[in-house]
C-alpha positions as CSV (number, residue, x, y, z in Angstrom):
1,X,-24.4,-41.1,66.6
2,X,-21.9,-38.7,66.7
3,X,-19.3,-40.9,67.3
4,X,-20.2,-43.0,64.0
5,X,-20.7,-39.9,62.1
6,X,-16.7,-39.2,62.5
7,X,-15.6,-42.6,61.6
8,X,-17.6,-42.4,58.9
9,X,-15.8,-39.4,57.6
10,X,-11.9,-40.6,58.0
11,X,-13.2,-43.5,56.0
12,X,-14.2,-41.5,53.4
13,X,-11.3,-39.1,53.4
14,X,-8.6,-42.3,53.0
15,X,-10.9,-43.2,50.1
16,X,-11.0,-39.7,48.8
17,X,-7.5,-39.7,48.8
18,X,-6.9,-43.5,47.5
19,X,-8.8,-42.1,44.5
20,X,-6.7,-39.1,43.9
21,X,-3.2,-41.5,44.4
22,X,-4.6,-43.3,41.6
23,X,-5.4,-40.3,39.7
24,X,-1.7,-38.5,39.9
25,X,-0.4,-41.9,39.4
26,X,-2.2,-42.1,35.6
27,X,-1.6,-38.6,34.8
28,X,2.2,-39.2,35.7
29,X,2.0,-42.5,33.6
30,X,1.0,-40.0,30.5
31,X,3.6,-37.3,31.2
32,X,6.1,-40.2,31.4
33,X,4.5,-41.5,27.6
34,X,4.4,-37.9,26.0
35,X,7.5,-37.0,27.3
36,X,10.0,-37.8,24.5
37,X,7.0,-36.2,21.7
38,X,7.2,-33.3,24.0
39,X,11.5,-33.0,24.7
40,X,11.9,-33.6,21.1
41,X,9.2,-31.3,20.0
42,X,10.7,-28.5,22.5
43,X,14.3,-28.8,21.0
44,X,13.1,-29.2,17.7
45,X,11.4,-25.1,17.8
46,X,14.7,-24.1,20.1
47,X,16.6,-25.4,17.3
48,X,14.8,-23.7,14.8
49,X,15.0,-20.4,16.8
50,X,18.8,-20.2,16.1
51,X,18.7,-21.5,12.7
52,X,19.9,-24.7,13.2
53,X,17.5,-26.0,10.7
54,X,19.0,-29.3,9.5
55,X,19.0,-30.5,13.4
56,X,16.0,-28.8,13.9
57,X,13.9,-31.1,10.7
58,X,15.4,-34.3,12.6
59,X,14.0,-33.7,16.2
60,X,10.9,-33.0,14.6
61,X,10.6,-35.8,12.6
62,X,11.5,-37.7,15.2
63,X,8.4,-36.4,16.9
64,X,6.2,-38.0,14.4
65,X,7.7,-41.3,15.1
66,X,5.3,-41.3,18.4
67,X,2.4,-40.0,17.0
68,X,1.1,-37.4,14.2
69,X,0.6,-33.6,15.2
70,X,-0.7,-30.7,13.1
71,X,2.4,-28.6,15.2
72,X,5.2,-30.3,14.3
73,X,3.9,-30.4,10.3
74,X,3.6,-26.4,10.9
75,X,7.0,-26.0,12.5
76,X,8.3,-28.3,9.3
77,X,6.4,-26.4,7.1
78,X,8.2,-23.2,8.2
79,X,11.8,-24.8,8.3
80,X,11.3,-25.9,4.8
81,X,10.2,-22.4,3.7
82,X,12.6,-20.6,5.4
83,X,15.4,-23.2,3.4
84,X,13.4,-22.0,0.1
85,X,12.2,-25.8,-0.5
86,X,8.5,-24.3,-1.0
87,X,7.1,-27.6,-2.3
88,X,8.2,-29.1,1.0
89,X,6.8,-26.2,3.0
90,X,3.4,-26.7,1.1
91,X,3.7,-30.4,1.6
92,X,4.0,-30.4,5.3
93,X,1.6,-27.1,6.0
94,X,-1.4,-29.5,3.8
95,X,-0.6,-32.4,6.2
96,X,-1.4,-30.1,9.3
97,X,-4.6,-28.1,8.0
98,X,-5.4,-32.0,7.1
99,X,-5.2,-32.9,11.0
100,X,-6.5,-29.8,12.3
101,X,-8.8,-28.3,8.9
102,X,-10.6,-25.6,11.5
103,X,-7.2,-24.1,12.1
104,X,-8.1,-20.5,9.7
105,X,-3.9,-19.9,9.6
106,X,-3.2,-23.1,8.4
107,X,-5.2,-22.4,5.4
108,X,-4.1,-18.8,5.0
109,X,-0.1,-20.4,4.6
110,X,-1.5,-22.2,1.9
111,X,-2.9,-19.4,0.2
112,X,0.5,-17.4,0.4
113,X,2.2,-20.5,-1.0
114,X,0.0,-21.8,-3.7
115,X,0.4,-17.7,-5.1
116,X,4.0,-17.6,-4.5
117,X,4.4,-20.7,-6.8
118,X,1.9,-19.4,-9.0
119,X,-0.3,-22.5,-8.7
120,X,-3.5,-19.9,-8.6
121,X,-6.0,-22.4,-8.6
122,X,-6.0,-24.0,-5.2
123,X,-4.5,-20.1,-4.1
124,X,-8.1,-19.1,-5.2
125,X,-9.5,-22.1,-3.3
126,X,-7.6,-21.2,0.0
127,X,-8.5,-17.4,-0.1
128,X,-12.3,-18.2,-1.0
129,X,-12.1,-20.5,2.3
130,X,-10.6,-18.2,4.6
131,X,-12.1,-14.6,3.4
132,X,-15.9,-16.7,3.9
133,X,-14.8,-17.6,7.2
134,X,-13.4,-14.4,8.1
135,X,-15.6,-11.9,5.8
136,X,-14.0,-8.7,7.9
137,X,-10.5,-9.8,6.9
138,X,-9.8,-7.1,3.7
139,X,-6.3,-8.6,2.7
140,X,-7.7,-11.9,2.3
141,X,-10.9,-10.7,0.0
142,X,-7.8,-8.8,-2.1
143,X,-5.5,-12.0,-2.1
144,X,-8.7,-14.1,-3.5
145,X,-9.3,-11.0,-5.9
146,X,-5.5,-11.3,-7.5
147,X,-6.0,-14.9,-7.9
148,X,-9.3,-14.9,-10.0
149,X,-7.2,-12.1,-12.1
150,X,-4.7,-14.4,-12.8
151,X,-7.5,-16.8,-13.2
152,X,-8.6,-14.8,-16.4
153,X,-12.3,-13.9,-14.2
154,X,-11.9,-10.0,-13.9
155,X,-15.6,-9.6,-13.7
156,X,-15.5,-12.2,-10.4
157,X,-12.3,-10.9,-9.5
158,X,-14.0,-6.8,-9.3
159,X,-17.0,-8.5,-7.9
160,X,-15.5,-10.1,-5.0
161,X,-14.2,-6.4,-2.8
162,X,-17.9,-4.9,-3.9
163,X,-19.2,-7.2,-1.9
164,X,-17.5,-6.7,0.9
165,X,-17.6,-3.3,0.8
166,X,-21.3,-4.0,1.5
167,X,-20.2,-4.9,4.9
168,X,-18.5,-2.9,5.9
169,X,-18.8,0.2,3.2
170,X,-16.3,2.6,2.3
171,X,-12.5,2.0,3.9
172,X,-9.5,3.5,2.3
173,X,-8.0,0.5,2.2
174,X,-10.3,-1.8,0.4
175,X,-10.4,1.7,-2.0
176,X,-6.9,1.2,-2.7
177,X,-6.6,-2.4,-3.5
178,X,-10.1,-2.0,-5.4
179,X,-7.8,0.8,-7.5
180,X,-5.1,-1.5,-8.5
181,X,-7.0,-4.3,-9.1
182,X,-8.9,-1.8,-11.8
183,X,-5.3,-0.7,-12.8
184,X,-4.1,-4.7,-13.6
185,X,-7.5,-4.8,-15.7
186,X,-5.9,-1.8,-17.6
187,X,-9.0,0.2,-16.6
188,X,-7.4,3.4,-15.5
189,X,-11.0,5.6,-15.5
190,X,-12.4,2.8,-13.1
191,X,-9.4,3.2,-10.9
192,X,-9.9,7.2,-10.3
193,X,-13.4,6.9,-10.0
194,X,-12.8,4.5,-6.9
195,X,-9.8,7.1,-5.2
196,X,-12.9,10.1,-5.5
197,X,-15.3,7.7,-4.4
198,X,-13.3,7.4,-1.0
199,X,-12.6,10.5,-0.6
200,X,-15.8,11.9,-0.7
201,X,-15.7,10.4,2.7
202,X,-12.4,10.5,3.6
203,X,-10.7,14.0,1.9
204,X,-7.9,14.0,3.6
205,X,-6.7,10.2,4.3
206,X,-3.1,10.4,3.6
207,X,-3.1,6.7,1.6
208,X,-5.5,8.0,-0.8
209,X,-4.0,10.9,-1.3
210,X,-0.3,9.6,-1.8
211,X,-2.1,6.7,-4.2
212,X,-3.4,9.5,-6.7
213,X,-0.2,11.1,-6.4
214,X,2.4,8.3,-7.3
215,X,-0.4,7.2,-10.1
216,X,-0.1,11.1,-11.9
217,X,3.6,10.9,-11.3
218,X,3.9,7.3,-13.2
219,X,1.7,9.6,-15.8
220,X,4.4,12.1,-16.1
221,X,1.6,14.8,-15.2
222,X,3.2,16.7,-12.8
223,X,0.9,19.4,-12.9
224,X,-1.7,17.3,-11.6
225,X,0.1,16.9,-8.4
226,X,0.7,20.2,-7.2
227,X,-3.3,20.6,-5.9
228,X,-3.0,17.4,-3.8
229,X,0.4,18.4,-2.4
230,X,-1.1,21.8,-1.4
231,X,-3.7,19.7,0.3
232,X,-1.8,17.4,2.5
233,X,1.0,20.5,3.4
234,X,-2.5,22.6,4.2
235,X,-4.1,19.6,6.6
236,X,-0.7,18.7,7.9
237,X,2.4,21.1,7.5
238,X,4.8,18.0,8.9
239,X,3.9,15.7,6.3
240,X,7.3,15.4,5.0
241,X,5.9,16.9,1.6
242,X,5.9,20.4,2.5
């Protein structure tokens, strides 16, 4: 019994190993396939590195002569940009959130572009999208905020960092950008109310401080100043405004 038992098992081994031939020998045959996306792809982003962008745009396009890839639309996108051709840039970055839509970055691109060509519709649609996927994110809630001002929707546009300062209450930040949104609107007593709000719970953040400052200072109201100088030098004598 003992004796079949072993040459059972060198039979098995040779087949165990016929199998795993076979498998390196497919997983070669794919290597060998990708391999021109991949070299092409690879010089395409060294390329890019040292700002050899012209070169760069043909090894990636030649990428999507073998197959289409969210990637090599991204790295486009960004050779376009960084050539100021932000139509392009927009055109390409659309084509790789279209491949990949759950990729959040993608998306936030597009919501940097749209703004910076003043197209603030779909910049409003892009920041909605991202700032519901990532609620904690305060830059994007402020991005979709600026939009709806430009939108003409103020009320929306105040609206939107309330609510997330439901989650996660009062932040210096979010105060700050929630004070010059209520400075575009021309609402200057809104504005001051939010800065006291904050620091109710935050007396001495530096930010808020320095905010109320520069805004008394635009005023021409020096005299206004002098109390919140006082208070930084008190809490910090190497502030750089002693």
């Amino acid at each position: 019994m003992s004796k079949y038992f072993f040459i059972y098992l060198i039979l098995f081994l040779f087949s165990a190993c016929g199998v795993k031939k076979n498998t390196i020998t497919e997983e070669n045959q794919i290597s060998i396939k990708d391999y021109p996306f991949i070299s092409n792809f690879h010089e395409g982003l060294r390329l890019s590195m040292k700002g050899r962008l012209d070169e760069s745009n043909e090894k990636l396009l030649t990428c999507l002569e073998y197959k289409e890839n969210d990637g090599v639309y991204y790295a486009l996108s960004k050779n376009a940009y960084s050539q100021k051709k932000v139509d392009d840039a927009v055109l390409y970055l659309e084509k790789a959130a279209a491949i990949n839509p759950e990729n959040i970055w993608y998306h936030a691109d597009l919501a940097y572009l749209h703004f910076e060509k003043h197209d603030f519709e779909n910049a409003s649609k892009q920041f909605q999208l991202i700032s519901e996927k990532k609620p904690e994110n305060i830059d994007w809630h402020y991005g979709y905020a600026q939009t709806l001002i430009q939108l003409g929707k103020q009320k929306k546009a105040i609206e939107e960092p309330n609510k997330f300062e439901k989650l996660i209450r009062i932040n210096p930040t979010l105060s700050n950008q929630k004070y010059h949104l209520f400075m575009q609107l021309k609402d200057e007593d809104s504005a001051l109310k939010e800065l006291e709000k904050a620091r109710l719970t935050y007396p001495y953040n530096r930010d808020l401080i320095l905010t109320i400052i520069q805004h008394y200072t635009q005023l021409k109201q020096e005299d206004k100043i002098i109390p919140f100088l006082e208070e930084m030098v008190q809490k910090d004598s190497n502030n750089g405004l002693a």
